[in-house]
Jmol script that loads the backbone (N, CA, C; Angstrom):
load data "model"
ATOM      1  N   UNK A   1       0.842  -1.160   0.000  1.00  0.00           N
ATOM      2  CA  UNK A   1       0.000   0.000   0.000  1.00  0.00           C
ATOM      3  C   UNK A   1       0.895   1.233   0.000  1.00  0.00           C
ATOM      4  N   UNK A   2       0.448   2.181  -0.662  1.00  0.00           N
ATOM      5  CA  UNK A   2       1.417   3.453  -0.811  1.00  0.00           C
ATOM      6  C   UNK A   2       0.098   4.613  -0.718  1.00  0.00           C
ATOM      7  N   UNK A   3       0.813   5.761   0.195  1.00  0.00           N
ATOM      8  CA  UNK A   3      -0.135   6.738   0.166  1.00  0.00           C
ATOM      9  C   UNK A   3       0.314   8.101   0.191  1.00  0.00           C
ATOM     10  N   UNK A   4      -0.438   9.209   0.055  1.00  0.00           N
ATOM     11  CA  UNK A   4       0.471  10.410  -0.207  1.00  0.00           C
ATOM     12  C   UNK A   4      -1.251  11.431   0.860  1.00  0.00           C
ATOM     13  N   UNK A   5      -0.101  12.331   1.321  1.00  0.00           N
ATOM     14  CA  UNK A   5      -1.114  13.112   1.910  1.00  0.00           C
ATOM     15  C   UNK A   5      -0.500  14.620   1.602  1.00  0.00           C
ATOM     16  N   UNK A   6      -1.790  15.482   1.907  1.00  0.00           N
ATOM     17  CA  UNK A   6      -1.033  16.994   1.427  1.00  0.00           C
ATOM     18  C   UNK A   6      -2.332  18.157   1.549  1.00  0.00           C
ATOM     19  N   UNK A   7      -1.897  19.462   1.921  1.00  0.00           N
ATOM     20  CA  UNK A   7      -2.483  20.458   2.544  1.00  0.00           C
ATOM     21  C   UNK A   7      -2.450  21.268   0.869  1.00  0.00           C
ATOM     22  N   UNK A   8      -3.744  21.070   0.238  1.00  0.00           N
ATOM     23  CA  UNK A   8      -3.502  21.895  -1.191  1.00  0.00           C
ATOM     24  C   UNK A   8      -4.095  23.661  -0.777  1.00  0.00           C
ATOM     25  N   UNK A   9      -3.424  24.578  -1.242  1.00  0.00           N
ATOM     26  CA  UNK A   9      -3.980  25.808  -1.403  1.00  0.00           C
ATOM     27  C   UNK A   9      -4.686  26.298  -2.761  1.00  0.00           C
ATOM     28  N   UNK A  10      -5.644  25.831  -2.742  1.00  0.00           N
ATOM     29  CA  UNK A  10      -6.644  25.891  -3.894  1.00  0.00           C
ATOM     30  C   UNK A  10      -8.239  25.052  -3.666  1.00  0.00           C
ATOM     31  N   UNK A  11      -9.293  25.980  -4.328  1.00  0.00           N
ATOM     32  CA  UNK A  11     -10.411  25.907  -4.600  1.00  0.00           C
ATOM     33  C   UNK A  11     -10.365  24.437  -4.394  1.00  0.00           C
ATOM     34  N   UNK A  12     -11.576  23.739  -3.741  1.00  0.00           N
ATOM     35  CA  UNK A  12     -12.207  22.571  -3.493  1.00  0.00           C
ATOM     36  C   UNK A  12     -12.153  22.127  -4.915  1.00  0.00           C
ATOM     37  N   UNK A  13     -13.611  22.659  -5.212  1.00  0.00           N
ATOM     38  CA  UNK A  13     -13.899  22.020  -6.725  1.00  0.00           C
ATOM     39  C   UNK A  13     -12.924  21.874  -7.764  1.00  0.00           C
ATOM     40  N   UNK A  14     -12.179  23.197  -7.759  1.00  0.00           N
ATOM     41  CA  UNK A  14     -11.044  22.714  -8.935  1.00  0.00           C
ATOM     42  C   UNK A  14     -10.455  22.026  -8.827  1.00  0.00           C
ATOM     43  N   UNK A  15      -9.726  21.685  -7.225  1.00  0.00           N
ATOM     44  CA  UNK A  15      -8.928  20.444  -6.988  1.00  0.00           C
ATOM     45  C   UNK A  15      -9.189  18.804  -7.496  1.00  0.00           C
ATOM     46  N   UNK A  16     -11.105  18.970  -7.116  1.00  0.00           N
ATOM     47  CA  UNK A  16     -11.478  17.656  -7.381  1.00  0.00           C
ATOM     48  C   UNK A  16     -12.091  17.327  -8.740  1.00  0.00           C
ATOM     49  N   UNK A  17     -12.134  18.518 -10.060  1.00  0.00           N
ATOM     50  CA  UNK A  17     -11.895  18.427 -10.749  1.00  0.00           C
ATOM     51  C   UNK A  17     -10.603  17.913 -12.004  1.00  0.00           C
ATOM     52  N   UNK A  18      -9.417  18.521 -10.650  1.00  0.00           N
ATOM     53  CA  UNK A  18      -7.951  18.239 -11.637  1.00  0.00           C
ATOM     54  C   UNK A  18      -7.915  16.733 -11.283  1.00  0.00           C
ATOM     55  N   UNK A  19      -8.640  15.965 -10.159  1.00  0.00           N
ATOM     56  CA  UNK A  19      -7.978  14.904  -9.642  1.00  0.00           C
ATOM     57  C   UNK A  19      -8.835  14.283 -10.697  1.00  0.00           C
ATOM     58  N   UNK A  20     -10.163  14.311 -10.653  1.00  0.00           N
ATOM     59  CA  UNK A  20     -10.892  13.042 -11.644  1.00  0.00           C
ATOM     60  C   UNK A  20     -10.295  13.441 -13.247  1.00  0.00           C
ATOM     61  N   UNK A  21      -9.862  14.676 -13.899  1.00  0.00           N
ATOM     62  CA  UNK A  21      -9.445  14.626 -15.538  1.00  0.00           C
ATOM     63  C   UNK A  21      -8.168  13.795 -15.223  1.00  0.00           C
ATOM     64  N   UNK A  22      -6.950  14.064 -14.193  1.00  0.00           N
ATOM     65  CA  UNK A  22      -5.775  14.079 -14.283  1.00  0.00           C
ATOM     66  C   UNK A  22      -6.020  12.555 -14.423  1.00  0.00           C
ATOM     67  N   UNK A  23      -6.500  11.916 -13.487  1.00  0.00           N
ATOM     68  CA  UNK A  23      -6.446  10.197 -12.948  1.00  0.00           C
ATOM     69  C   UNK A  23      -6.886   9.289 -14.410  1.00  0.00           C
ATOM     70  N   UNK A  24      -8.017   9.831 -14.668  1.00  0.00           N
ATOM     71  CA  UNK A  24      -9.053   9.269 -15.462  1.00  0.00           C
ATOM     72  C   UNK A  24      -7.849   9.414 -17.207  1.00  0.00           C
ATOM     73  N   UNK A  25      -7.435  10.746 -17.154  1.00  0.00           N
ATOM     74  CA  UNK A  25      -6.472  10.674 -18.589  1.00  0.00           C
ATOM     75  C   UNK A  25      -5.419   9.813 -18.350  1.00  0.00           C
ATOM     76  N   UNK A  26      -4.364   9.978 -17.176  1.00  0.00           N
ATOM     77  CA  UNK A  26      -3.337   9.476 -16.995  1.00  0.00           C
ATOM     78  C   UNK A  26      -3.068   7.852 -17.468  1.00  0.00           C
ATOM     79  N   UNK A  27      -4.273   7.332 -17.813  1.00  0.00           N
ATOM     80  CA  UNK A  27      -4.146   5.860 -18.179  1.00  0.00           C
ATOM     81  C   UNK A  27      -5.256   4.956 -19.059  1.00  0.00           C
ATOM     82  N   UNK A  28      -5.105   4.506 -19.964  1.00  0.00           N
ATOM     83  CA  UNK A  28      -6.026   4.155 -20.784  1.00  0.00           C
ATOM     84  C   UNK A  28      -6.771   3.093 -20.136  1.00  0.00           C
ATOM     85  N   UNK A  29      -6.518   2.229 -18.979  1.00  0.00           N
ATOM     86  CA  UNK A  29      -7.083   1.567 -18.489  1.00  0.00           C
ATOM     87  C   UNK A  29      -8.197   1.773 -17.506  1.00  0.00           C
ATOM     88  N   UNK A  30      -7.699   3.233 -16.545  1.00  0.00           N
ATOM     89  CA  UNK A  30      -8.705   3.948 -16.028  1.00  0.00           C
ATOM     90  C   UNK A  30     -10.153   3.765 -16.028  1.00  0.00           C
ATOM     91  N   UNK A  31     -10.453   3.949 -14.387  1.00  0.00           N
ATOM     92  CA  UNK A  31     -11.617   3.656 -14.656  1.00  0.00           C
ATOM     93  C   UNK A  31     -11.874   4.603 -12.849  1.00  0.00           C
ATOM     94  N   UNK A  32     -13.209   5.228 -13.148  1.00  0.00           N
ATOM     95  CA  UNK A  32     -13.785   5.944 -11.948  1.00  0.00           C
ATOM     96  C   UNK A  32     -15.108   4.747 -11.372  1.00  0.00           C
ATOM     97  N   UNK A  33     -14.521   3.996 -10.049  1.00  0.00           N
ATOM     98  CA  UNK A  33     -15.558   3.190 -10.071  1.00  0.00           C
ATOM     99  C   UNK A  33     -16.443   3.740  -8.784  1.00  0.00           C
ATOM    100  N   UNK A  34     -16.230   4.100  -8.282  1.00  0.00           N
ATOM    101  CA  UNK A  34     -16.969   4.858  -6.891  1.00  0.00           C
ATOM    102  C   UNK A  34     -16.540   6.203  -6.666  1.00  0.00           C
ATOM    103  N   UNK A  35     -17.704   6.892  -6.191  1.00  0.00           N
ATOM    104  CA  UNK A  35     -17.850   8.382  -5.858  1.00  0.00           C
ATOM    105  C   UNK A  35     -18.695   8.820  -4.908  1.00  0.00           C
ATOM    106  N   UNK A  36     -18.364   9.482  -3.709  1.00  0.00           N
ATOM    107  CA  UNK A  36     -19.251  10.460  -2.189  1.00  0.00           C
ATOM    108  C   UNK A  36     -19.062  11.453  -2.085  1.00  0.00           C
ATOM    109  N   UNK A  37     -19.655  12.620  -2.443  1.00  0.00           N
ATOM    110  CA  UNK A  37     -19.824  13.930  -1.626  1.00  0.00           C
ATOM    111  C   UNK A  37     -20.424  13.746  -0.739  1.00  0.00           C
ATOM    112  N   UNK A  38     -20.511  14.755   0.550  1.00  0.00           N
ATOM    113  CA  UNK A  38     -21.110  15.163   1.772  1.00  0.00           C
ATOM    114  C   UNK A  38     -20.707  16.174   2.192  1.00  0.00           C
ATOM    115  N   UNK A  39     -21.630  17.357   2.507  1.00  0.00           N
ATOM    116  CA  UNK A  39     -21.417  18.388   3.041  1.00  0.00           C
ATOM    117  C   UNK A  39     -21.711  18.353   4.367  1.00  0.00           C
ATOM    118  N   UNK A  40     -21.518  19.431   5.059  1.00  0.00           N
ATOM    119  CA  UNK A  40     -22.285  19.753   6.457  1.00  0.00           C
ATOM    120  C   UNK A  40     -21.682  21.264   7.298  1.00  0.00           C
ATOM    121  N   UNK A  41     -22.275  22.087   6.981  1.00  0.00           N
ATOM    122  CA  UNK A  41     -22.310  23.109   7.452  1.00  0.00           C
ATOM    123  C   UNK A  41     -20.742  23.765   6.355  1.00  0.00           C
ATOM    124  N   UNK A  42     -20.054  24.303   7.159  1.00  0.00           N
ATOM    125  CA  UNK A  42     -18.786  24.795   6.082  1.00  0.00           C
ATOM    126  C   UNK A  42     -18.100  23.113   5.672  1.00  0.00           C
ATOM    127  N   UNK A  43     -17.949  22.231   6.245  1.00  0.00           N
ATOM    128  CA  UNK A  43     -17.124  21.023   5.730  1.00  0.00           C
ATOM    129  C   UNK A  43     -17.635  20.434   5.142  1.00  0.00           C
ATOM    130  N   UNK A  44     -16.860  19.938   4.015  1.00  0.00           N
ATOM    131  CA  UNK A  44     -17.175  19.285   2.418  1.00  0.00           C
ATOM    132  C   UNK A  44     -16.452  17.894   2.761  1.00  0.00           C
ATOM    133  N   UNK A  45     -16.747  17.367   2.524  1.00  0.00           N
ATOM    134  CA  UNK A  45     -15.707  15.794   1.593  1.00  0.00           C
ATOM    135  C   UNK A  45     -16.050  15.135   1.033  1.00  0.00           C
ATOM    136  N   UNK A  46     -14.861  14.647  -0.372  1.00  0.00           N
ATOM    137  CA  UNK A  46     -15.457  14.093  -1.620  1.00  0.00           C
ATOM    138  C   UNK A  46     -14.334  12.853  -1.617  1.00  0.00           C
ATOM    139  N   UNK A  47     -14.689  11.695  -1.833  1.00  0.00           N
ATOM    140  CA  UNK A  47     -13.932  10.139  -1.947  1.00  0.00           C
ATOM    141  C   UNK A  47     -14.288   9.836  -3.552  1.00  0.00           C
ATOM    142  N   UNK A  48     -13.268   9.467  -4.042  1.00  0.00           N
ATOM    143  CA  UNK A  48     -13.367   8.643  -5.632  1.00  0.00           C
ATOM    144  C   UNK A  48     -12.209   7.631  -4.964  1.00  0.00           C
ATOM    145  N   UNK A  49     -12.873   6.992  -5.600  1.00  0.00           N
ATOM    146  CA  UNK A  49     -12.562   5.307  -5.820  1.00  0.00           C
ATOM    147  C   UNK A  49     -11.839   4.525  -7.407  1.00  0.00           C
ATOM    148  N   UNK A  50     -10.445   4.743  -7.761  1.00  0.00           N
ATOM    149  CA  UNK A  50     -10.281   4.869  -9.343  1.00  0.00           C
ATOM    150  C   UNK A  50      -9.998   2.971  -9.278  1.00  0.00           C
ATOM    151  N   UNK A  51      -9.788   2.976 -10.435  1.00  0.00           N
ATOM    152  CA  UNK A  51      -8.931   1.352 -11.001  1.00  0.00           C
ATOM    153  C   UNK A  51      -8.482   1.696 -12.324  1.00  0.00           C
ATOM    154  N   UNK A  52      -7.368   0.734 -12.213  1.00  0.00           N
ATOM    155  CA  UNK A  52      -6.205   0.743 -13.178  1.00  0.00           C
ATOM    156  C   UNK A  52      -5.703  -1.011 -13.731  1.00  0.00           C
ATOM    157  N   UNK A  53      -5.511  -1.216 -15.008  1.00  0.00           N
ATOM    158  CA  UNK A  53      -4.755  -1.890 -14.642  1.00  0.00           C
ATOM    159  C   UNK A  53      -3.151  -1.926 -14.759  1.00  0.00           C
ATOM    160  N   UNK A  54      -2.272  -2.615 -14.116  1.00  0.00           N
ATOM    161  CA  UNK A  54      -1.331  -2.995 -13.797  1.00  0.00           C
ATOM    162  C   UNK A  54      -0.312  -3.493 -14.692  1.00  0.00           C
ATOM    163  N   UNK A  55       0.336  -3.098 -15.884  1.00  0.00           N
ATOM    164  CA  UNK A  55       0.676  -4.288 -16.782  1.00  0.00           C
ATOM    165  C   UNK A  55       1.959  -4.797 -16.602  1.00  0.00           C
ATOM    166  N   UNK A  56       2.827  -4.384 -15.361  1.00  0.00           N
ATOM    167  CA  UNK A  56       3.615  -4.757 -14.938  1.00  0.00           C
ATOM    168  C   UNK A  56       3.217  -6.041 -14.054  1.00  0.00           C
ATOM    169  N   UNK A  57       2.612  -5.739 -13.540  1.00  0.00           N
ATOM    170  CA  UNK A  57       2.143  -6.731 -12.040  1.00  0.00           C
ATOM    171  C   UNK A  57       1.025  -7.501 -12.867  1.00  0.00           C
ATOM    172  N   UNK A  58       0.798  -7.396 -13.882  1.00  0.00           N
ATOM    173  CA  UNK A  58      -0.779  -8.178 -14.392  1.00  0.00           C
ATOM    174  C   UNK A  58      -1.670  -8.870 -13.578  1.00  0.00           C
ATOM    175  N   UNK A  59      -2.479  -6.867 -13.134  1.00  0.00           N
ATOM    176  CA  UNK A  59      -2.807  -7.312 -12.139  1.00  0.00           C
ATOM    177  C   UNK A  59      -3.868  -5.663 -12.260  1.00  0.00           C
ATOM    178  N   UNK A  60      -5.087  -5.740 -11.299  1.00  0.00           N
ATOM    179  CA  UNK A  60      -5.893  -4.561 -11.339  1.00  0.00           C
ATOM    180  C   UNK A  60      -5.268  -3.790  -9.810  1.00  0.00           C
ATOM    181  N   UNK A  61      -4.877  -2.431 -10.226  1.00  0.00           N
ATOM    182  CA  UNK A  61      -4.839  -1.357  -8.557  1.00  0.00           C
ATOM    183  C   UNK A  61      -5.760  -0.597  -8.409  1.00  0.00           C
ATOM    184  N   UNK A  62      -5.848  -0.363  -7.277  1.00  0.00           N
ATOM    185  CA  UNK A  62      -7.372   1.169  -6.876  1.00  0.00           C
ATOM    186  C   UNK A  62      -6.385   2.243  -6.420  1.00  0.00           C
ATOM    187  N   UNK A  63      -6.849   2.979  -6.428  1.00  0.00           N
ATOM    188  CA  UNK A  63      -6.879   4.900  -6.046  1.00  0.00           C
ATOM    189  C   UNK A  63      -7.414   5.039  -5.231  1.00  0.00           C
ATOM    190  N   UNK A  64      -7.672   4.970  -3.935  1.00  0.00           N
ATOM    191  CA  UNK A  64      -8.723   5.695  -2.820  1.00  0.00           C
ATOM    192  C   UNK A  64      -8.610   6.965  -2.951  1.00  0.00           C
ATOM    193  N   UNK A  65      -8.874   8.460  -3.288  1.00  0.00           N
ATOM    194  CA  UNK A  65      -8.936   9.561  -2.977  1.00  0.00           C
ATOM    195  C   UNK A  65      -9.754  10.413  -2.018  1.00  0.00           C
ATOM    196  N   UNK A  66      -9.359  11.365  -0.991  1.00  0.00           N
ATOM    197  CA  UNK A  66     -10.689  11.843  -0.237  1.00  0.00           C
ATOM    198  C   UNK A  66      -9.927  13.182  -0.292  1.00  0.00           C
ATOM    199  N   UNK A  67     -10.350  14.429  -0.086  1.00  0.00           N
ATOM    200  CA  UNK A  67     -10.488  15.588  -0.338  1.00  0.00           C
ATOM    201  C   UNK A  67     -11.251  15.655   0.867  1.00  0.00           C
ATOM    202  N   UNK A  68     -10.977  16.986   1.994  1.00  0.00           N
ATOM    203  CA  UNK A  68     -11.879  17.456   2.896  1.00  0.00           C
ATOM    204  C   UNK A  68     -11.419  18.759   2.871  1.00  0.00           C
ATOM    205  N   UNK A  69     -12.399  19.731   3.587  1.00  0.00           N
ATOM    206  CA  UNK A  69     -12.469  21.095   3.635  1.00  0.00           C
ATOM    207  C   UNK A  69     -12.979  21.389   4.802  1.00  0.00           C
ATOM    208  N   UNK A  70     -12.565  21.630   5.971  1.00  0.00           N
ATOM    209  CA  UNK A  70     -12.981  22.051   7.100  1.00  0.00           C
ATOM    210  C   UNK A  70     -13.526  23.822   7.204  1.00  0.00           C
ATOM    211  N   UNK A  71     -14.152  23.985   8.148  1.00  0.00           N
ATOM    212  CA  UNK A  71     -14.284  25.931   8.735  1.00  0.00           C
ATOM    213  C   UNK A  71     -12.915  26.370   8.334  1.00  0.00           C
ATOM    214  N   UNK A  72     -11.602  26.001   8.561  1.00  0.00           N
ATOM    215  CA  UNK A  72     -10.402  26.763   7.952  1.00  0.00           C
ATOM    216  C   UNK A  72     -10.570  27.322   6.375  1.00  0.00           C
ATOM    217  N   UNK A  73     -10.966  25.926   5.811  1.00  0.00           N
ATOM    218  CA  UNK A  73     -10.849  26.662   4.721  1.00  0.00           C
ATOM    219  C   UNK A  73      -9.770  25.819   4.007  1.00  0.00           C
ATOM    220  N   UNK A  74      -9.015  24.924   4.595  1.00  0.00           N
ATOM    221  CA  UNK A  74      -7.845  24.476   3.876  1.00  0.00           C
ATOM    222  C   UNK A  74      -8.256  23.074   3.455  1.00  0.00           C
ATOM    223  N   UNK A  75      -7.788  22.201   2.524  1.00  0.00           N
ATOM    224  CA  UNK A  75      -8.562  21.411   1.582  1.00  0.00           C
ATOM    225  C   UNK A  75      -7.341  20.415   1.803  1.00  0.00           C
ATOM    226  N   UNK A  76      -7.875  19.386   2.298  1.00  0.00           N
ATOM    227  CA  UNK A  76      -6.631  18.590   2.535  1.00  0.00           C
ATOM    228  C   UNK A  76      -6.587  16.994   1.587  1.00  0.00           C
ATOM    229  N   UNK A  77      -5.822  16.653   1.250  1.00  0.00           N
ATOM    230  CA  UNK A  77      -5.751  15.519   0.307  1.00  0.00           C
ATOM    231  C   UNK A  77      -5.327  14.162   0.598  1.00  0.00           C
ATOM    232  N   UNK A  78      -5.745  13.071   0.797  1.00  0.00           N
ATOM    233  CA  UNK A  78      -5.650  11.969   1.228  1.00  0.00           C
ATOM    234  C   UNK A  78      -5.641  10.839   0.055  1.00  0.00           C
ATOM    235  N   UNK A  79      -4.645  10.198  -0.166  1.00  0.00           N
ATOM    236  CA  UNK A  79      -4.780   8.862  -1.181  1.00  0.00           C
ATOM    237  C   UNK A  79      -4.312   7.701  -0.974  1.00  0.00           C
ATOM    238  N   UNK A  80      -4.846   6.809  -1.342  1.00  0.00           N
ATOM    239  CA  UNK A  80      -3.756   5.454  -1.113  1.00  0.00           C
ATOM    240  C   UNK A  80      -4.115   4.475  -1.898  1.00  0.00           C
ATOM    241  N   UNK A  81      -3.059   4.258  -2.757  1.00  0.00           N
ATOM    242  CA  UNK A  81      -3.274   2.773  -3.933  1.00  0.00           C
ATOM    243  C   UNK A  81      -2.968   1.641  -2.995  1.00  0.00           C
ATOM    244  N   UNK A  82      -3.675   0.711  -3.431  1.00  0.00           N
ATOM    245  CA  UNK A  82      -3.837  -0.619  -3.197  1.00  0.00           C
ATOM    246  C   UNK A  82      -3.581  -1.395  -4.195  1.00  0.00           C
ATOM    247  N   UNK A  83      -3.569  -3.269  -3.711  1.00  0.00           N
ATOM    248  CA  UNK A  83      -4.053  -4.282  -4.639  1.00  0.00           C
ATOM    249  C   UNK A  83      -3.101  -4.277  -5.803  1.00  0.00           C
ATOM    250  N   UNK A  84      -1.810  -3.926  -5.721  1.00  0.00           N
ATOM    251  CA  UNK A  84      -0.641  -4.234  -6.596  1.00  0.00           C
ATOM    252  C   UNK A  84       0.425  -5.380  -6.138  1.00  0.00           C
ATOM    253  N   UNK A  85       0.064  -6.481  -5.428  1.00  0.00           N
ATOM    254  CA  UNK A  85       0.363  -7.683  -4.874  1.00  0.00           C
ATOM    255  C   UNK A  85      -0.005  -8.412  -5.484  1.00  0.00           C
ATOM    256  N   UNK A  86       1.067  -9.744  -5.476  1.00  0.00           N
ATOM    257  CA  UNK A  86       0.680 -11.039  -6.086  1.00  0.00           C
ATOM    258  C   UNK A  86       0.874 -11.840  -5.091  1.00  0.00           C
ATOM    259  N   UNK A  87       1.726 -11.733  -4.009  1.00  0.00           N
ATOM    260  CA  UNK A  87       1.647 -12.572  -2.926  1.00  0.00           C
ATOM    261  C   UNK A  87       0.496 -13.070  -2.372  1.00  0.00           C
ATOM    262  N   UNK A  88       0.699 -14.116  -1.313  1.00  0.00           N
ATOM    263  CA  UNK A  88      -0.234 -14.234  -0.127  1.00  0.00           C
ATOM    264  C   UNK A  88       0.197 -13.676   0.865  1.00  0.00           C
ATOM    265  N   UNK A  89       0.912 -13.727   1.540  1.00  0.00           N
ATOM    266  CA  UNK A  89       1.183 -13.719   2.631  1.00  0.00           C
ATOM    267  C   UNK A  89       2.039 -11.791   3.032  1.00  0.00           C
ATOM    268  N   UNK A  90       2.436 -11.914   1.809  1.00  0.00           N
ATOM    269  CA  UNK A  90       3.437 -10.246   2.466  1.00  0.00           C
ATOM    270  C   UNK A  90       3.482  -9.694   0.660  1.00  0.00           C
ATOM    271  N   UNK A  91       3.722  -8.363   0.288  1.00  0.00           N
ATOM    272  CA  UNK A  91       3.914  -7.669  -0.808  1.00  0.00           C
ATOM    273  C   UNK A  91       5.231  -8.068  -1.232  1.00  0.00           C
ATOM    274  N   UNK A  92       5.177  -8.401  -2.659  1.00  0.00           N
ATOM    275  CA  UNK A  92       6.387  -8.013  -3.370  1.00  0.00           C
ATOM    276  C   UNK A  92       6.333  -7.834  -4.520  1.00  0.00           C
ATOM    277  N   UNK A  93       5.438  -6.970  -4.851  1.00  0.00           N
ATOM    278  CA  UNK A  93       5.493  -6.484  -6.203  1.00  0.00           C
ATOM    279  C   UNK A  93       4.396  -5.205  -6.021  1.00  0.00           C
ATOM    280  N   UNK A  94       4.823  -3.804  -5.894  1.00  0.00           N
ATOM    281  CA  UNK A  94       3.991  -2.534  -5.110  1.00  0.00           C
ATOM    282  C   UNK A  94       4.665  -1.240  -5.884  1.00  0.00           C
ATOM    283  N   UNK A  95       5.264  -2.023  -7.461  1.00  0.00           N
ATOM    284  CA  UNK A  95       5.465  -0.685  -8.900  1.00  0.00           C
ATOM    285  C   UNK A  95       4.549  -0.301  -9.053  1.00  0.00           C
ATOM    286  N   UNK A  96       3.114  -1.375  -9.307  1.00  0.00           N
ATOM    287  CA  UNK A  96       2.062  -0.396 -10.150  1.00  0.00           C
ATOM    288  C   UNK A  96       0.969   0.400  -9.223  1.00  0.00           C
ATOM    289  N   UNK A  97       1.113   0.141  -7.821  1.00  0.00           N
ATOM    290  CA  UNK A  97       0.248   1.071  -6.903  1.00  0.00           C
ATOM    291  C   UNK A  97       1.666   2.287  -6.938  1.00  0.00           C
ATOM    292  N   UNK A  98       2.627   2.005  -6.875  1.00  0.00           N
ATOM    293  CA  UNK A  98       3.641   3.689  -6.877  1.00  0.00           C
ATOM    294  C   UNK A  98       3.109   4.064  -7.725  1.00  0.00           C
ATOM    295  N   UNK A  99       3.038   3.514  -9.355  1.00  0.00           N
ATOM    296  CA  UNK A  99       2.834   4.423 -10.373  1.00  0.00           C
ATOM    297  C   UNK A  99       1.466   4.905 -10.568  1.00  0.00           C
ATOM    298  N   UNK A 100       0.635   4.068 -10.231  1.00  0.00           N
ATOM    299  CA  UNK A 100      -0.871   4.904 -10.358  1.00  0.00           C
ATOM    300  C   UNK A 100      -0.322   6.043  -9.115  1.00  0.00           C
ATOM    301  N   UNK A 101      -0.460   6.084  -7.982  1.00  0.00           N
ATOM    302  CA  UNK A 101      -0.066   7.313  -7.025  1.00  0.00           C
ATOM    303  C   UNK A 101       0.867   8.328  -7.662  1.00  0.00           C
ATOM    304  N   UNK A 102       1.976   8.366  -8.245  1.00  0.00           N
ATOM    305  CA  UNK A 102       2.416   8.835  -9.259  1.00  0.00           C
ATOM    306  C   UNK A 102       1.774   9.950  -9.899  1.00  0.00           C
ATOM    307  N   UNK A 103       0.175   9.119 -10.786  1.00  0.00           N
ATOM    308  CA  UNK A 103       0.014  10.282 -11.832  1.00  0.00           C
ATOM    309  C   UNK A 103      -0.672  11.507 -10.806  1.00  0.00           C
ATOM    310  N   UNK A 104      -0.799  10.623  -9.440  1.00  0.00           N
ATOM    311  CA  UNK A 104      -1.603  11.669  -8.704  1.00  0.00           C
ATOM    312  C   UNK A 104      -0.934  12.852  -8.212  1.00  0.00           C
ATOM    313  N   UNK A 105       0.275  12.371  -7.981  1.00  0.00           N
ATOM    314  CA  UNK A 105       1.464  13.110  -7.193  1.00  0.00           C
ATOM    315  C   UNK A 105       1.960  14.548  -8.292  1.00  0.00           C
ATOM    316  N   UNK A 106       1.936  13.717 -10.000  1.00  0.00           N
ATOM    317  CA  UNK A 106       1.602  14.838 -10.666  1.00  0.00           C
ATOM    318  C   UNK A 106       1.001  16.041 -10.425  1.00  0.00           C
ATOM    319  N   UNK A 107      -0.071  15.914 -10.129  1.00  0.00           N
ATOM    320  CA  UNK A 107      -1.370  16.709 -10.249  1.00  0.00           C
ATOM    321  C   UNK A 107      -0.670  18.212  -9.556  1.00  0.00           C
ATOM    322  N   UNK A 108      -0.428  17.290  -8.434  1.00  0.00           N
ATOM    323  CA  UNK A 108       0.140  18.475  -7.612  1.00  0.00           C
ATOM    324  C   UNK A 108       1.589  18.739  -6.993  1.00  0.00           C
TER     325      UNK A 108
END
end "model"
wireframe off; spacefill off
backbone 0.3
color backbone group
């Protein structure tokens, strides 16, 4: 599992706009399979759920993404690829969850 976290200074929506074009282009395999907004009072948060496949690992990875926005105001970014294992028991093969995280790490 690989994950990246980060305090973005920029607009909610545009953020979670750059994340679904950036993710969704970044790979022909792409795929947006789950999506949650929820508001409540000033705090927002939005989760996408991506898949990829793997053609190193021949094998499918996910994207967890969540985006929140508290009363501050500051929009914070949460991700973590999964499911780039062929093992049972312990990981050894965790290229194609780096590289999907990767196109994310792009973004920003």
């Amino acid at each position: 599992m690989a994950a990246y976290v980060k305090t973005l200074h920029e607009d909610f929506d545009s953020a979670l706009a750059r994340i679904e074009t950036g993710i969704m282009s970044g790979s022909l395999s792409a795929t947006l399979e789950s999506k949650s907004d929820f508001h409540d009072g000033y705090s927002r948060c939005s989760v996408r759920v991506f898949e990829r496949y793997s053609w190193l690992g021949s094998n499918r990875v996910s994207l967890s993404v969540t985006l929140f926005q508290g009363q501050s105001g500051e929009v914070k970014l949460c991700a973590v690829a999964s499911g780039g294992s062929q093992a049972m028991f312990y990981k050894i093969n965790t290229f194609g969850e780096e590289r999907f995280l990767d196109t994310l790490r792009r973004l920003f």
